[in-house]
C-alpha positions in Angstrom: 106.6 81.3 100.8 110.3 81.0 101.6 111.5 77.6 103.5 113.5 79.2 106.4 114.9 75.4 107.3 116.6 75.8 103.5 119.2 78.4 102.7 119.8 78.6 98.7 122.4 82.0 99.2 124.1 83.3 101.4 126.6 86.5 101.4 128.6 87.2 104.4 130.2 90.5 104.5 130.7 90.8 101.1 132.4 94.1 99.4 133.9 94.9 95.8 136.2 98.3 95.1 137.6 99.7 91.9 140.3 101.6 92.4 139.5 103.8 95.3 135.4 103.1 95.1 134.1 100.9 97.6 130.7 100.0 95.1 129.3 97.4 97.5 130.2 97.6 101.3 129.6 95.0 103.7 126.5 93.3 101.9 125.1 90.4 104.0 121.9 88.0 103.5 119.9 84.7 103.3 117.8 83.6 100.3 115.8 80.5 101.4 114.0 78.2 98.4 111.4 79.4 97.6 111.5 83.4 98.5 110.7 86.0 96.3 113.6 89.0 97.1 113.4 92.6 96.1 116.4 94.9 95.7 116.0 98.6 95.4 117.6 101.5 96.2 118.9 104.5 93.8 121.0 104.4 90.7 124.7 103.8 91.1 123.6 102.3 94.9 125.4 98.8 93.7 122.5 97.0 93.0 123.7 95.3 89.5 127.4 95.4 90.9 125.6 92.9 93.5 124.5 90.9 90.6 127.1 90.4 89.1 129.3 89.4 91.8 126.2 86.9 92.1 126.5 85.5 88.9 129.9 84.9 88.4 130.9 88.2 86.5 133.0 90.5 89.3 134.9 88.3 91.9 134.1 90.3 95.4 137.3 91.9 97.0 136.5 90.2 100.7 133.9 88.5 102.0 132.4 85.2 100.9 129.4 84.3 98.4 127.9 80.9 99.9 125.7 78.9 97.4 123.4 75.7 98.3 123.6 73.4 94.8 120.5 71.0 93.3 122.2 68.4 95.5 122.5 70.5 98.8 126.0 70.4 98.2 127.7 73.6 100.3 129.7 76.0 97.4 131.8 78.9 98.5 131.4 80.4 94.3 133.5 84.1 95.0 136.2 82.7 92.4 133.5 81.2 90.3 133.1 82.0 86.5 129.3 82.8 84.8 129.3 79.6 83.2 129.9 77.6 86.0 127.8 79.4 88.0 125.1 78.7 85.7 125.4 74.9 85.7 125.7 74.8 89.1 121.8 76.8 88.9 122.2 80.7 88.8 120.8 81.7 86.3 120.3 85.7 85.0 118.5 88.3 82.9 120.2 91.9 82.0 118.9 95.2 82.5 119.5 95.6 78.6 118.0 92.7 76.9 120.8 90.6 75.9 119.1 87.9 73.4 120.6 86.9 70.4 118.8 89.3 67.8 119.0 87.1 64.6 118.5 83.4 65.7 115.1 82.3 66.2 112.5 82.5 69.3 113.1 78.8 69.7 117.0 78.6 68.9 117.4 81.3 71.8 116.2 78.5 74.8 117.1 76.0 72.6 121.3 77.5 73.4 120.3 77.7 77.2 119.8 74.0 77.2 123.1 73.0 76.3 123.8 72.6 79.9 121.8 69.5 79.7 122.9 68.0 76.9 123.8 64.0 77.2 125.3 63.3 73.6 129.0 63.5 73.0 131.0 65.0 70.0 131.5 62.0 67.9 127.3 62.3 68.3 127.1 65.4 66.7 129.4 64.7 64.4 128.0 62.1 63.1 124.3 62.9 63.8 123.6 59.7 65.1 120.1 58.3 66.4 121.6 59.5 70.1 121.6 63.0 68.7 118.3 63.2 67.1 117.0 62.0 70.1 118.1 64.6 71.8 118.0 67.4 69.4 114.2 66.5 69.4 114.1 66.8 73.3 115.3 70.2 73.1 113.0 70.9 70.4 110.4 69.6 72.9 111.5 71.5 76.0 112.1 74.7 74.5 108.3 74.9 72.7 106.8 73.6 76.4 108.8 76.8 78.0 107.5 79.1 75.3 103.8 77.5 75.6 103.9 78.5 79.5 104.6 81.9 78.3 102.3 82.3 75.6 105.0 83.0 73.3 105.1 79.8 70.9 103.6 80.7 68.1 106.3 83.5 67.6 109.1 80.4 67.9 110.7 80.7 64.5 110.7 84.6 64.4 113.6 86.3 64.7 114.2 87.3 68.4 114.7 91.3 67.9 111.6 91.2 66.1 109.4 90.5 68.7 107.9 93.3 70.6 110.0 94.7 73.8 107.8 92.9 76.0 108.4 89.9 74.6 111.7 89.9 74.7 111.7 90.6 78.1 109.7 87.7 78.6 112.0 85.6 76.0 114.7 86.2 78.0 113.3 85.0 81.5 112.5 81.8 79.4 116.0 81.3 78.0 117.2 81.7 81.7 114.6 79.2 83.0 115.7 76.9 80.1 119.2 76.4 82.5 117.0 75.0 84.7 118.0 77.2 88.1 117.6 76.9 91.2 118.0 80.7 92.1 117.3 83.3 89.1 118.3 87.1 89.2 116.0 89.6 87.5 117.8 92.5 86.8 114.9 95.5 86.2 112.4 92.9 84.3 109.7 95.4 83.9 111.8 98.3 82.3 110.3 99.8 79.3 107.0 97.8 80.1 103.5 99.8 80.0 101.2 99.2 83.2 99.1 96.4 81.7 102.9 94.6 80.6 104.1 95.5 84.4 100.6 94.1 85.8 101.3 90.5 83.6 104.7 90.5 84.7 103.8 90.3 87.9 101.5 87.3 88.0 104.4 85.9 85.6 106.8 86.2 88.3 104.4 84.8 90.8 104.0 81.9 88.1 107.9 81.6 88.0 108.1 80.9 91.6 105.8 78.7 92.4 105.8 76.4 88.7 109.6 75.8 88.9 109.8 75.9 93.0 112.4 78.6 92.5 114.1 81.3 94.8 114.2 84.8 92.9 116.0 87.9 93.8 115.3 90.9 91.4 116.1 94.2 90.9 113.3 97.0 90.3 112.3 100.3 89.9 109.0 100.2 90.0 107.9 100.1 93.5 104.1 99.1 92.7 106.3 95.8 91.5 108.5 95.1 94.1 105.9 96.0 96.5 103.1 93.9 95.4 105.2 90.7 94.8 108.1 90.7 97.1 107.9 89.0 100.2 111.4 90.5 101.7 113.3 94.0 100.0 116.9 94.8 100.5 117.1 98.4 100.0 121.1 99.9 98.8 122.5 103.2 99.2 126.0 104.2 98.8 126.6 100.2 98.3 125.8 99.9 102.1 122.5 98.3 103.0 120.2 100.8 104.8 117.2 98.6 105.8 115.9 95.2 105.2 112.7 93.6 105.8 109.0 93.2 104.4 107.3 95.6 102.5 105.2 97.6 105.1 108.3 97.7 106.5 110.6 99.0 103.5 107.6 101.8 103.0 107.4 103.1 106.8 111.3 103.1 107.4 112.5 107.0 107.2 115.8 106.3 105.8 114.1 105.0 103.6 111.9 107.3 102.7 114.5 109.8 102.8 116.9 108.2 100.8 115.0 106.6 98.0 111.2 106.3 98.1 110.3 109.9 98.9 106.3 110.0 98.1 106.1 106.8 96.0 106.0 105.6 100.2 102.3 106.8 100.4 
């Protein structure tokens, strides 16, 4: 359950247009550590152009994108680039699996733990005891990662030869791997069957409470978002139209009307 005494993110009025299309209107919320977020609404409703303005990749037009570092160190990130972003601890996954296709399983966490690397060039350079020592802590981390998703004994495949589930779940573990405070899920159970969906599910749940995380994701599947998430944002037109819990979400009529339709039985 969410800490309400700990805000992680907070957007205050925030918008982006292009050109003369306002794609995200006005969006305001609190993530507290800990919370498990949902946010649905239709295609084209701004949902990923939220994301990305979370993580670094569009800079919002106006209003302001508050983040809540590993130190409790206050961040106003709207000018903020992806990479800094993700040191700081936001981390993401893609609607279209972004992994790198032809390095290994264990070489595609391996590159997510760069962030915490201690060794300097002249290290590398020279592969000195410093640098084995932490080449072998990589090693280490990234097979412990894999191990907690069931997953390690694929580690030296190829990534794009793993099945599609896998992949999804090989890219939740590279963005674990950044060690984040907040992670963004951007449609994790696309493509999946319902036994995959019904795993991912009590993965999430894992997620959460394992690494103490805050998680906001993005989801078309509303036995998913209703079954996990503990509070649902719900876009249309890049404006929010409700907010709340779940049996909430289901019984509201704009709602309904807008986006759910008879999946709110």
């Amino acid at each position: 359950m969410p800490d309400k005494e700990k805000v992680v993110l907070q957007a205050t009025d925030v918008s982006i247009v292009f050109g003369g299309l306002c794609a995200v209107s006005e969006f305001s919320c609190k993530l507290y550590e800990g919370g498990l977020y949902g946010l649905i609404g239709p295609n084209g409703a701004g949902k990923t152009t939220l994301f990305n303005m979370f993580s670094g990749v569009y800079q919002p037009t106006s209003g302001q994108i508050t983040f809540w570092d590993s130190n409790d160190n206050v961040r106003v990130i709207n000018k903020m680039k992806p990479a800094s972003l993700n040191k700081l601890g936001i981390a993401r996954t893609f609607q279209n699996i972004r992994l790198f296709g032809n390095l290994s399983v264990s070489d595609n966490v391996r590159i997510a733990l760069h962030n915490s690397r201690t060794v300097q060039p002249v290290d590398v350079l020279l592969r000195t005891p410093r640098f084995r020592r932490d080449e072998k802590r990589m090693t280490e981390r990234a097979m412990q990662l894999l191990e907690l998703f069931k997953i390690e004994n694929k580690s030296e495949e190829l990534a794009k030869n793993l099945p599609y589930g896998e992949q999804r779940k090989l890219e939740i573990v590279r963005a674990l791997a950044s060690n984040p405070k907040l992670l963004l899920l951007d449609e994790p159970a696309a493509g999946m069957n319902g036994q995959e969906t019904a795993e991912l599910m009590q993965l999430i749940h894992f997620i959460r409470d394992k690494f103490k995380l805050t998680i906001l994701l993005i989801e078309h599947d509303m036995k998913l978002v209703m079954g996990i998430c503990e509070q649902i944002f719900v876009l249309n037109y890049g404006s929010v139209i409700a907010s709340g819990n779940p049996e909430e979400i289901k019984s509201n009529p704009l709602v309904v009307k807008a986006y759910l339709g008879s999946e709110a039985v």
